[in-house]
N, C-alpha and C positions, 0 to 999 in steps of 0.2 A: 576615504571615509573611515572615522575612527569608533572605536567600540562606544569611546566613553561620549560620542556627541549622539550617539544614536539610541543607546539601551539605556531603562530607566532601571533602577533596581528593585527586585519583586519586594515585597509587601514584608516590613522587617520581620514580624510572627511566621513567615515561610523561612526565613534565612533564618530564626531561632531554632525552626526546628529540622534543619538540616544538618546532616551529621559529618565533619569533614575527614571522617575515616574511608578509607581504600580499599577498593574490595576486586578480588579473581586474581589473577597470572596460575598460570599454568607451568608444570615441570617442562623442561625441554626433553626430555622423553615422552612426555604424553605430549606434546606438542609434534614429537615425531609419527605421531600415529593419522594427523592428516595427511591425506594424500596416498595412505594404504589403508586402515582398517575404516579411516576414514576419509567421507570427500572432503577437500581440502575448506569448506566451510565447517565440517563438522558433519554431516549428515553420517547415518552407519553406513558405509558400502556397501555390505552385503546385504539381500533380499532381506526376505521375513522366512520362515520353517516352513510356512503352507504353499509358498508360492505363489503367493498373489500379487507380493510385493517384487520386482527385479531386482537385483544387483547393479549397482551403478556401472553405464559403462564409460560415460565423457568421450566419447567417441567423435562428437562434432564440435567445433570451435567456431565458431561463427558459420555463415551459412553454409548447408550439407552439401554436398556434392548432388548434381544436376540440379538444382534449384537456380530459375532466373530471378536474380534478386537485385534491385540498384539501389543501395544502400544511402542512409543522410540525405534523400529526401522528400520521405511521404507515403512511400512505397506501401500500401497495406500488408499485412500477414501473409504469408506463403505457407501454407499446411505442407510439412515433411513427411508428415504420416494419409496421404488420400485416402488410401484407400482400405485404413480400420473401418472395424464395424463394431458398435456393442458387443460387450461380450454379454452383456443381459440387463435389464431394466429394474428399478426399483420402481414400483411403484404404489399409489394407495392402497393397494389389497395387498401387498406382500414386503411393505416396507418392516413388520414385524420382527422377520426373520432375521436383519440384517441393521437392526436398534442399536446395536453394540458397538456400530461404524457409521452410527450418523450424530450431529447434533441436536441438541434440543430444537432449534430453529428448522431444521431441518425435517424434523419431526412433526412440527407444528404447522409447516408446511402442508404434508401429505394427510395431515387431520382435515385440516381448511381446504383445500383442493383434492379431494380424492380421487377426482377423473381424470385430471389437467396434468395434476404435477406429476414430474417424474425424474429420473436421477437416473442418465445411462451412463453406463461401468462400460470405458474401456481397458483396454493392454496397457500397464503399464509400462511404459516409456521414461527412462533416466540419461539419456542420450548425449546431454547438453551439458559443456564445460566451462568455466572459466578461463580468463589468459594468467598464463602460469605468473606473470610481474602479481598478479592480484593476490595470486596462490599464495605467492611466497612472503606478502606483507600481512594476508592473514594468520600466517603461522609466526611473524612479530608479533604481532597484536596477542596474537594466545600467551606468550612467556612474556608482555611488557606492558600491555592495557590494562589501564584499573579503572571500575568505577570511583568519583569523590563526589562530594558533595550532597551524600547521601543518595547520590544515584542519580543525578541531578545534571551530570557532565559524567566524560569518561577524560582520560589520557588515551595515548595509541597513535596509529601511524592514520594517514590519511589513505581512501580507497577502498578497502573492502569492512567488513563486518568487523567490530573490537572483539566481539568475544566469541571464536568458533568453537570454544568448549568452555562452557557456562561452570563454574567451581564457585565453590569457597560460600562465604557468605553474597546478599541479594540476586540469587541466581535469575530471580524473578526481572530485576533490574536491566539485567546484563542482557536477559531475552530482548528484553523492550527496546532493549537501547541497538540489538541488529536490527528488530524489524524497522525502526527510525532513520537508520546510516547505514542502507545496502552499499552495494556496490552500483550505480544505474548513471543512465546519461549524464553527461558531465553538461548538454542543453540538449533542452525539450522546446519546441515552438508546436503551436498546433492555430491552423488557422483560423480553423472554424473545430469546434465539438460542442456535442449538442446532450442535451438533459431531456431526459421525457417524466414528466409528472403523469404516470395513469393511475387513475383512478379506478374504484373497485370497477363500475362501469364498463372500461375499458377505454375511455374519453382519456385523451392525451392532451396536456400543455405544455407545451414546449420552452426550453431554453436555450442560448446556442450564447457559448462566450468564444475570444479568440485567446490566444496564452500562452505565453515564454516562463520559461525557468532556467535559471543558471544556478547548476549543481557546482559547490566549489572543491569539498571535498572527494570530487570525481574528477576535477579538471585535468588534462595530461602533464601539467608542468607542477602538479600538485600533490599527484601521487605516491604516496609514500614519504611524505612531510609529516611531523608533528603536528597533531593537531592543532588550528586555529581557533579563532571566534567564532566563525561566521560558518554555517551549514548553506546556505543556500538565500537566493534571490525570486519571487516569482513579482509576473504582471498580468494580472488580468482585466480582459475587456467585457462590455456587454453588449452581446447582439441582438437579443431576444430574451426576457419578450421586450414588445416595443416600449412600454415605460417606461421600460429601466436602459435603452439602447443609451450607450455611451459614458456612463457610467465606468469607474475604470480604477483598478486600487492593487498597487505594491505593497510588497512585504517582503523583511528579511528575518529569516530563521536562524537563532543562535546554536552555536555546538553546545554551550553550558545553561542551564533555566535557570540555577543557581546566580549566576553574574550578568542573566541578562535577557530579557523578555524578547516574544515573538514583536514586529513592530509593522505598524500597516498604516499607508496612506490612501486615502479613496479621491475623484476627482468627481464631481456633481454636477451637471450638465445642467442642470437646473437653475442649481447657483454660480455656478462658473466660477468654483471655488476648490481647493485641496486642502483638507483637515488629516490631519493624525485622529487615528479610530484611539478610541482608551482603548478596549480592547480587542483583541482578534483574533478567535480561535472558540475552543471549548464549544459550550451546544448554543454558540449564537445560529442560528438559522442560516443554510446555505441559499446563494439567492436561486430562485426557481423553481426552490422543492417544496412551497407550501407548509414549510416547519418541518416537512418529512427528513430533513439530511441534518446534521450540522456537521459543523464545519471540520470537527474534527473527526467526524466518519470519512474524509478523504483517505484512500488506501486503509480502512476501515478505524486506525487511528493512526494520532498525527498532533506535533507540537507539545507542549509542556506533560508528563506527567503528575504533573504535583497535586490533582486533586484528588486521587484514586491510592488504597493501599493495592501494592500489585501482590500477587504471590502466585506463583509456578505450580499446575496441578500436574507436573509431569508429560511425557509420553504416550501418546495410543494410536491406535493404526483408525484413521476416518477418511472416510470417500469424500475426496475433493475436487474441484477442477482445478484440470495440469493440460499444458500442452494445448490451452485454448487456443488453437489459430481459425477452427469452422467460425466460429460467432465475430470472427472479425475478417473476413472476406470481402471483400469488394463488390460480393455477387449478393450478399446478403442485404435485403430491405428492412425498412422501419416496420413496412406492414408485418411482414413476416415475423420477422422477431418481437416486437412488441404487443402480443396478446394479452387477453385479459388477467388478472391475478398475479399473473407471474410472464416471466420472459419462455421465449419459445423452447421446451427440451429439446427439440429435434438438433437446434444450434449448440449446446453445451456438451464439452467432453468433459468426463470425473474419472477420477483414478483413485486406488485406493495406496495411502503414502501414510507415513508417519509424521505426525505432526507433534511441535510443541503446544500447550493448554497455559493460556496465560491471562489471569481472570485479577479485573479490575473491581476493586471495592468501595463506593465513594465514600470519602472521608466524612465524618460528622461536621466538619470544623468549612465544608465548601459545598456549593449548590451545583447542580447539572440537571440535564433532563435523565440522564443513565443512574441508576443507582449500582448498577453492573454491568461488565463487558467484559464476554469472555470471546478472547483469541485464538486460533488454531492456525498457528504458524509452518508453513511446510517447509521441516527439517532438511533439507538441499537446497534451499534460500533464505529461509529464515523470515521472508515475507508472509503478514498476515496476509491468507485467502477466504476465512469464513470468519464471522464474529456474530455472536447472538448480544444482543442488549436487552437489558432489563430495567421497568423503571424504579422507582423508589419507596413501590410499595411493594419489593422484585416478581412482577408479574413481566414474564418473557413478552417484549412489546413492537420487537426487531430484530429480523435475519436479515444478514449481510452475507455476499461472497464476491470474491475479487477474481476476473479472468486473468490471470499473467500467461506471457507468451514468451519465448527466449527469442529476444528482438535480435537479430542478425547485424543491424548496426555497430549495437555496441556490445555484442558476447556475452549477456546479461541479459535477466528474466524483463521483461518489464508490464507494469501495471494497467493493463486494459480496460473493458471499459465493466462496469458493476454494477451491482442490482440490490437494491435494499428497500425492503418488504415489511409494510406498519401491518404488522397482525392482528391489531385492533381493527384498523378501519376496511382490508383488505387491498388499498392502492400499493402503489410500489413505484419507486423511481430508480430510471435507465441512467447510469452517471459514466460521463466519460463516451460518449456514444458519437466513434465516427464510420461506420458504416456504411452508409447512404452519403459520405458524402466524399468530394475526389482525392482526398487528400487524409491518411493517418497522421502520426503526430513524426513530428522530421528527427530525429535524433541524431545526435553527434556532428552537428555540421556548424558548430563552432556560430561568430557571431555574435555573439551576446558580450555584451562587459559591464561590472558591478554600475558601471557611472547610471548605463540604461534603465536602474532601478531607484534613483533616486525622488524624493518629493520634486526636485527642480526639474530632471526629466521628466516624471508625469506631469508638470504645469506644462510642459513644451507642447507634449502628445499633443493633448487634450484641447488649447486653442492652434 
């Protein structure tokens, strides 16, 4: 499957205003500083002065010592940490004290639910390491990745993050572009995951798709290659609700936007027909969430940057969730965790970490539903886990936050399941939600190949 029979090329007034200057590398002295002052992503090793924050120790490599785990296929979350306990609660009468280390979203939150909401702070926990092969391609990537195309593609090796130390000119860019191209499953299958629309009420409707992905630049036999074309493969099916059941639509993810757009085929039960979408991504509506998600709040963004000016507000210490494995137990129900306004605290751990602040500004020259989106990426992955969104008159209209867990599979954080909160109407949808059901998402157990994601395969599925 060839780039040029698949990618259309973006909108020529985009490619005018793309700049084909290169931007970051880092000295190979500062590049020697990952792996000691710093974690070999880039995070600071050492705590924070007050001690709130720990010292990184990377002391586990894949699953901890006594934990029964059978890895690659299904296995829910194993909590390494049982038997923490908050070390104290934030909540509506005392969230004041502690404004300095929350988001605006966050904030907004404990205004609108003052009884309900709350934010328990446990022990920080840094425990969890990469495999040193990824280590050591991320410290390539620091002395040889460039952004080009105006930030649009990078150069760099294949596997971990391009830029573990953000320099130079569009540092903003360089952020966006790790939280876009972690290091994560090289495939994801999940059979069934389910979406909950609740409403202020507390009335759920339900969606349940099933879903493959094939990560390329994670592959084993890919690792540590020159960048390609091509980021990634998904398919997805529909379960639920029942109008939309069978309904079914691929897509392939470019490494560059500049030379080559997201691309999606859907399959229509209906019509018993496969069309090419124009387009797929930005704030088209995700299915099942009533307008409430789009598409690119998946892992809170996701696909093209090109309609947002980005820029970098820096560093600051904000209470996040880390180390989510309670909220994804096997023991945990729908009922339980899906309460009214907002999802169950009792199931959420937060920690307080250093995050990056990486705030989107919609361009005059393109439409969205967000007129802003700001990210708080946590510095020892680089993965966004909170994002507040604003719309276009920037009236704050959406808080978002992302569970990651360090999946034992593949020795890497991965993306659970998230919750995003319309503050206007007070509903909120459960995304990514398998819980209640027998099977988490299978990682690393190979399977999948690009041919699986073509228009002709989807014709085959589908009758």
């Amino acid at each position: 499957m060839r780039k040029q029979q698949l990618w259309k090329p973006l909108a020529a007034s985009i490619a005018l205003a793309l700049s084909a200057s290169a931007y970051a590398k880092v000295s190979p002295e500062e590049a020697a500083k990952l792996g000691n002052e710093l974690t070999c992503m880039g995070g600071v090793a050492a705590g924070n002065e007050a001690g709130t924050i720990p010292p990184f120790s990377g002391k586990w490599l894949g699953t901890p010592p006594g934990i029964d785990y059978e890895p690659n296929v299904g296995q829910h979350p194993i909590d390494p940490y049982p038997n923490d306990k908050p070390k104290f609660q934030i909540t509506g009468s005392n969230w004041e004290e502690y404004q300095d280390k929350l988001t605006p979203g966050q904030i907004a939150l404990f205004k609108r639910f003052p009884d309900t909401f709350r934010i328990p702070v446990y022990e920080g926990r840094r425990d969890f390491r990469y495999p040193d092969e990824i280590c050591e391609i991320a410290k390539k990537n620091a002395v040889e990745a460039e952004l080009i195309d105006g930030g649009m593609g990078f150069t760099g090796y294949m596997g971990p993050i391009p830029f573990p130390i953000p320099s130079g000119d569009n540092q903003a860019m360089q952020v966006l572009a790790n939280h876009n191209y972690p290091y994560r499953a090289y495939t994801e299958r999940m059979e069934q995951r389910d979406l909950a629309d609740v409403n202020a009420s507390g009335d759920i409707t339900w969606g349940r798709t099933h879903n493959a992905a094939l990560n390329v630049i994670t592959l084993p036999d890919q690792i540590g290659k020159p960048v390609g074309d091509i980021m990634a493969y998904s398919d997805t099916g529909t379960l639920l609700p029942t109008r939309d059941k069978g309904k079914r639509t691929v897509s392939i993810e470019p490494m560059n936007f500049a030379e080559g757009q997201r691309l999606a085929w859907t399959y229509n039960p209906g019509t018993r027909r496969v069309r090419q979408l124009p387009e797929y991504g930005f704030d088209t509506p995700a299915a099942g969430t009533s307008g409430k998600m789009t598409i690119d709040q998946d892992r809170l963004m996701n696909g093209s940057p090109e309609r947002y000016d980005w820029e970098l507000k820096g560093k600051r210490e904000v209470y996040i969730p880390a180390n989510a494995y309670r909220v994804h137990e096997e023991d945990v129900s729908y009922d339980e965790l899906l309460t009214p306004n907002h999802a169950n605290p009792d199931f959420m751990r937060y920690e307080l970490r250093r995050v990056w602040v990486l705030e989107g500004t919609l361009k005059d020259t393109h439409r969205h539903k967000y007129g802003k989106r700001v990210i708080y990426l946590d510095e020892d992955t680089w993965h966004g886990v909170i994002s507040d969104y604003y719309d276009t008159r920037g009236e704050l209209v959406n808080h978002a936050f992302l569970n990651y867990y360090y999946a034992y599979d593949m020795k890497a954080w991965q993306a659970g399941s998230s919750f995003y909160h319309d503050l206007t109407t007070g509903g909120y949808i459960g995304y990514n939600l398998f819980q209640d059901l027998d099977k988490g998402p299978i990682l690393n157990a190979g399977g999948l190949e690009p041919e699986h994601f073509t228009p002709a395969a989807l014709r085959r599925r589908a009758h």
